[in-house]
Every structure is written in structure tokens, then in C-alpha cells.
N, C-alpha and C positions, 0 to 999 in steps of 0.2 A: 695480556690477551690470551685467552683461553683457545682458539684457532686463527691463523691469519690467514690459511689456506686454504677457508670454505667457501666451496662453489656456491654458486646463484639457485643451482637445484636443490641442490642440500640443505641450502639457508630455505629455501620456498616448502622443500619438504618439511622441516623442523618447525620451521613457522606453524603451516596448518595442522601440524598435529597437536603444538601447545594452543592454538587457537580453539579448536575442538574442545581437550579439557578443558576449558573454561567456558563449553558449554555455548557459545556465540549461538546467535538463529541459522538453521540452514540456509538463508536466505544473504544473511552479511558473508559466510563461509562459501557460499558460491559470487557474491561478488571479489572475493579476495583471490579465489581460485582464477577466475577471469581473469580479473587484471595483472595480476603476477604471470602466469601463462602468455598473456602476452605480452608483456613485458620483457620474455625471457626470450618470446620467438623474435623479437624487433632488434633487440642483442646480437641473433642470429649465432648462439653460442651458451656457453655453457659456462663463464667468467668467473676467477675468484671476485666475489663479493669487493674488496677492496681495490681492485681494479676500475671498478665502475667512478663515474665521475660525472658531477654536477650538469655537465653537458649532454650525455647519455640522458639522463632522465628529461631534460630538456627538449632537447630533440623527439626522444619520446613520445613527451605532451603534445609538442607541435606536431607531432604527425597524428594525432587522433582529433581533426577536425571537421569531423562529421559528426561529432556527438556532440548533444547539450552541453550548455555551462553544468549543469547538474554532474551528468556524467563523468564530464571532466574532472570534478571535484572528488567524486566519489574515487577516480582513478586516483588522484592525487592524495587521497584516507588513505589508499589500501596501502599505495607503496611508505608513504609513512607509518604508519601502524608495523610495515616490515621492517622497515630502519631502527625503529621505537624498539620492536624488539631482540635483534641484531646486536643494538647497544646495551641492552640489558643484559646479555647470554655472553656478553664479550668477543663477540665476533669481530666487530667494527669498534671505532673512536670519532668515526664521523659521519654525523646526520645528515647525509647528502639534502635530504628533502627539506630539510628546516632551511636550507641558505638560498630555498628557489622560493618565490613566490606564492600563494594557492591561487590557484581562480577565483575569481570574484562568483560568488555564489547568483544563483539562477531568482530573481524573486519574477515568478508568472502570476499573470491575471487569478482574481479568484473568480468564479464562475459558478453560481451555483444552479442547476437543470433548475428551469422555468417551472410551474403547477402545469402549466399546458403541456409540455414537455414529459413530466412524469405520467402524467395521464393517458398521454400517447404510447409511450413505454407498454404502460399494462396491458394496453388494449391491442397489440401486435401478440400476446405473448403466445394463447392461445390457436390462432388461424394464421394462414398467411395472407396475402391480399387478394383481391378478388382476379380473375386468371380469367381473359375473353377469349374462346376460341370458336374459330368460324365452324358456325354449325350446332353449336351447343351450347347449352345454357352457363353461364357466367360461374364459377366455381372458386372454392377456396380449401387449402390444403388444411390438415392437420399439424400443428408444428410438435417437434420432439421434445419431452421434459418440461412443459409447459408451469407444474406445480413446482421443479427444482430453480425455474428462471425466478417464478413469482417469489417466492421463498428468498430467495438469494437479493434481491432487488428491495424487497424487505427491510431486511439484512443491512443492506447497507444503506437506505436510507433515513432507520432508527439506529443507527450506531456510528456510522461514519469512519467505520475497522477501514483499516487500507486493505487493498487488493491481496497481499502477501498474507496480512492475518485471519483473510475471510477462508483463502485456501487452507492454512495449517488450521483452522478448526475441526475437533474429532468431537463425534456423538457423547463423547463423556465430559466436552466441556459446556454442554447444554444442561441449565440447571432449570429441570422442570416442577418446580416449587413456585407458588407467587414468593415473592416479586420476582419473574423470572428476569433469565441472564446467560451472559455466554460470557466465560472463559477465555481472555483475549493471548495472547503469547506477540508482545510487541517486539521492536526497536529492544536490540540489548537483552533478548532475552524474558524480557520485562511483564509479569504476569497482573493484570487488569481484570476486573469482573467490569464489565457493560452490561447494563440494564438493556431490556427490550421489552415494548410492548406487547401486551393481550394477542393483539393478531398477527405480529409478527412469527411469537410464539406455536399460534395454531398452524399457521402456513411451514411453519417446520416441520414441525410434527405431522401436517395431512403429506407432505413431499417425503416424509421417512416411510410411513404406512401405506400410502397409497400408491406410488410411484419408483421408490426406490429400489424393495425386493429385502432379501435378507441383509442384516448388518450388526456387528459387535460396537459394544460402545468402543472399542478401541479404531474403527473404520472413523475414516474423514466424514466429517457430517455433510461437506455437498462431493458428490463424486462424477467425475467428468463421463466415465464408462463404466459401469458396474461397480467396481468400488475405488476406482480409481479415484486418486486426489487431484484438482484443479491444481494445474500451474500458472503463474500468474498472467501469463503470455495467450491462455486457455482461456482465460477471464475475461481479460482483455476483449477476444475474439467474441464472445458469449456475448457483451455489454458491445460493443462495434455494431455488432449484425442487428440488434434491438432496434437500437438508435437507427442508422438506416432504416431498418424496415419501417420504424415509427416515422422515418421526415426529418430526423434531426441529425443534420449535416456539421453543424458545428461541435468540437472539442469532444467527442462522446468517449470521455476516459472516466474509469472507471474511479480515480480521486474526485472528478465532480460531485460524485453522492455524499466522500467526506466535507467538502466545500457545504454542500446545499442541507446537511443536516448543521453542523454548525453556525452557519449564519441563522436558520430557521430557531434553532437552540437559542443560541442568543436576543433573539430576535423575542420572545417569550420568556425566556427566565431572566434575560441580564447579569446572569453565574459565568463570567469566566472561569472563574476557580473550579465549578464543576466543571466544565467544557474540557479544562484543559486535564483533569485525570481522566474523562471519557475517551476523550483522544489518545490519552497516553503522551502528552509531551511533556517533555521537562522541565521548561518555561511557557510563562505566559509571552514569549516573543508572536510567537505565530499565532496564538490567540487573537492575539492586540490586531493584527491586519482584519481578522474576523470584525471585530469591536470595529473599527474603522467603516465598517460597510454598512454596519448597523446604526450608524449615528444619526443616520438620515432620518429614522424614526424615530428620532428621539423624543421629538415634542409628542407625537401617537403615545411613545411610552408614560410619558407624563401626564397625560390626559386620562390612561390607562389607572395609574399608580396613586396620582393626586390624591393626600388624605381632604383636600379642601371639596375638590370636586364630588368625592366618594360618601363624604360625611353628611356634607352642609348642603350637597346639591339633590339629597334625598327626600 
């Protein structure tokens, strides 16, 4: 064993800085950050590493029952992935996390925003709603960044980038050539080109020139306050207030858009295989639940596709 004597901090420090060289998204690197942190304050201590025990982590998990199954699990990655590497540096000889269980993974509803739905969206994005005040005629506000909303709604309706990828988009990963495209930076790291359509395109570009102000290609392509970058919690709030404002009470998360370009995707080409590099996953697992929702159409598609109907019924 190369140290039997390293604390919990030490191990958490060493951790993220070999996590770092390897380059992770800031995005995995700040869930690892979290969860180890707290992890460390619920210890209420500062522990050689080898002290700790299968029941500590346990106990742990049980006390974070406010969070999703998702959550959960994600809690349950980071401290593995510490162990993972613990055992690899010779710190430890035992995978505490491997002899617990994981959580059984979260599978939610897929949901994709209704035509009614996104139509409503656009048409809040401009004005606010109409304002009666005794005495005066019937009025409506201005709303702020009106070209950065449309733009961005866009955005995520012709691509289906998650919340996280839409924020770490910079001006230099918009590639303004036909057939245009953006530059995705996923899960892992993992760099993708996603196509985007003609108007998606122009709605970029009129929210860069018109509304933005100055900007290097190296600035975030949507920025929350002058150049500031959207955080994902920003986003969140951005797509939240729409929804309200538009009437749409139910689920208004901002994975909806990836939900409702994907089925719509499918729904039209019948390419999983595309679907699932647009997306960026790394099986067709998650795809296949899309394909499921779409089978309803099937016979449509058949009707659509038929070389009998297409040929002979001409």
C-alpha cells in the first residue's frame, strides 16, 4: 500500500485534481465536488480513508431522501468513481461501494411540449400579458432579451442539446457555413457536431447582432448578463417563467425540448441510428423508449413509405 494514512480531504483533494487532468466536463467535476463535500461534512470529520465503513456510506445514502432516484444514483457514481480511484493510487484494498447496492435508476415519463404548447411559448416571448388598470387603457410590457429567448428555444427544439450543453456553447462553436451546425461538448467530454436548421441559424445570428452588444468568438454564444454564461439552474428559470407565462403548468423542464425533438425526429425519419449520435448517447437504450412512443404511428408510417401505395397507386 502506497499510504494507509490518507485522510478523506486528501483523498477528495487528489481525487479532483487527477479528475481535472483528464479533462471531465465542468459539469461531472462540479457534481463530484458536491457530493464528496458532502459526504465529508455528514462524517463530520476529517477520517483516514480506511476507517470509513460500508455502513457510513450507507447511512449516508439514507439520509439524502429528498432527492430523486436519479440523484441518488448520480451520489452513488461520484463516491464510486472515488473508491475506483483510491484503489487504483493504492490507497485502499477495499471497494467499500461495490458491496452496497446502487439505486435502482430513475426511468420518468417521456413528455414531449404539445404544437399548442410551443406556439404558446413564442408568443409570450416578445410582450407580457395584458395588465387592466382602473382608469386606463388595458396595456402590455416589453419583455427583456426577447431575440436571446427565441434563439435559444430554437436551439433546443432543433437539436435536443441538454440544458448543460446549451450553456457551455461559445460563439466559436457555431459553424456559420451551410449546412450549418453547433459544436456540442457532451457527457464525457464528448465533442458532437449537431446540425441545425436555416432559421434556427438566422435567430442566432439576428440575437448576436442585434441584441447582444460586443462579443469574441471565444464569449458563450447565449449569455445570461452581458457576457455572462447561463448556468444551468439560469436556464432552468429562463424556460420556468415561459411556460407560466404561456399557461403551461405541467413539467416545463427544459429536457422536454430534448424529449419533443426526438420523438418528432423519429416520428419523420425512423433513423435511430441518427437520433442517437444527435443526442450524443452511447447506446441505443434510451433511444428505443423514444421508438416505443412512436409506434403508434406506425401504420401512418407505412402508408407514408409503402413502395406499393407510392408506385401502383399513381
Amino acid at each position: 500500500m502506497k499510504n494507509t494514512t490518507i485522510t478523506l480531504n486528501q483523498a477528495i483533494s487528489e481525487f479532483m485534481e487527477a479528475k481535472q487532468a483528464q479533462r471531465l466536463s465542468q459539469n461531472t467535476l462540479n457534481e463530484y465536488q458536491r457530493t464528496l463535500q458532502r459526504f465529508k461534512q455528514f462524517l463530520n470529520g476529517n477520517p483516514p480513508v480506511n476507517t470509513i465503513t460500508t455502513s457510513d456510506i450507507r447511512r449516508f445514502l439514507n439520509s439524502l431522501d429528498s432527492l430523486s432516484k436519479k440523484s441518488l444514483r448520480n451520489v452513488y457514481i461520484a463516491l464510486s468513481a472515488l473508491w475506483t480511484w483510491m484503489i487504483e493510487e493504492e490507497y485502499t484494498e477495499r471497494h467499500l461501494i461495490r458491496k452496497i447496492k446502487p439505486p435502482k435508476p430513475e426511468i420518468r415519463a417521456i413528455e414531449p411540449y404539445t404544437p399548442d404548447e410551443i406556439r404558446k411559448m413564442f408568443a409570450v416571448l416578445e410582450r407580457s400579458r395584458e395588465f387592466h388598470v382602473s382608469g386606463k387603457r388595458p396595456f402590455t410590457i416589453a419583455k427583456p432579451h426577447p431575440k436571446r429567448n427565441y434563439a435559444i428555444l430554437l436551439v433546443l427544439l432543433d437539436t435536443g442539446i441538454r440544458n448543460s450543453e446549451l450553456c457551455s456553447l461559445k460563439v466559436c462553436d457555431l459553424n456559420s457555413t451551410e449546412p450549418y451546425s453547433l459544436k456540442v461538448f457532451g457527457k464525457g467530454a464528448k465533442e458532437r457536431i449537431v446540425p441545425i436548421s436555416t432559421p434556427t441559424f438566422h435567430a442566432i445570428k439576428g440575437y448576436l447582432e442585434r441584441e447582444r452588444g460586443e462579443f469574441t468568438t471565444e464569449d458563450y454564444l447565449f449569455a445570461a448578463n452581458g457576457s455572462e454564461p447561463f448556468h444551468p439552474d439560469t436556464l432552468h428559470r429562463v424556460i420556468k417563467r415561459i411556460c407560466l407565462q404561456a399557461g403551461i403548468r405541467r413539467s416545463y423542464l427544459v429536457h422536454r425540448f430534448r424529449h419533443t425533438f426526438a420523438v418528432n425526429f423519429l416520428k419523420r425519419t425512423h433513423n435511430p441510428y441518427a437520433l442517437q449520435r444527435i443526442l450524443g448517447h452511447q447506446s441505443l437504450e434510451i433511444v428505443k423508449r423514444y421508438l416505443a412512443l412512436v409506434d403508434a404511428d406506425i401504420f401512418e408510417a407505412h402508408a407514408e413509405a409503402s413502395p406499393v401505395i407510392n408506385i401502383f397507386a399513381k
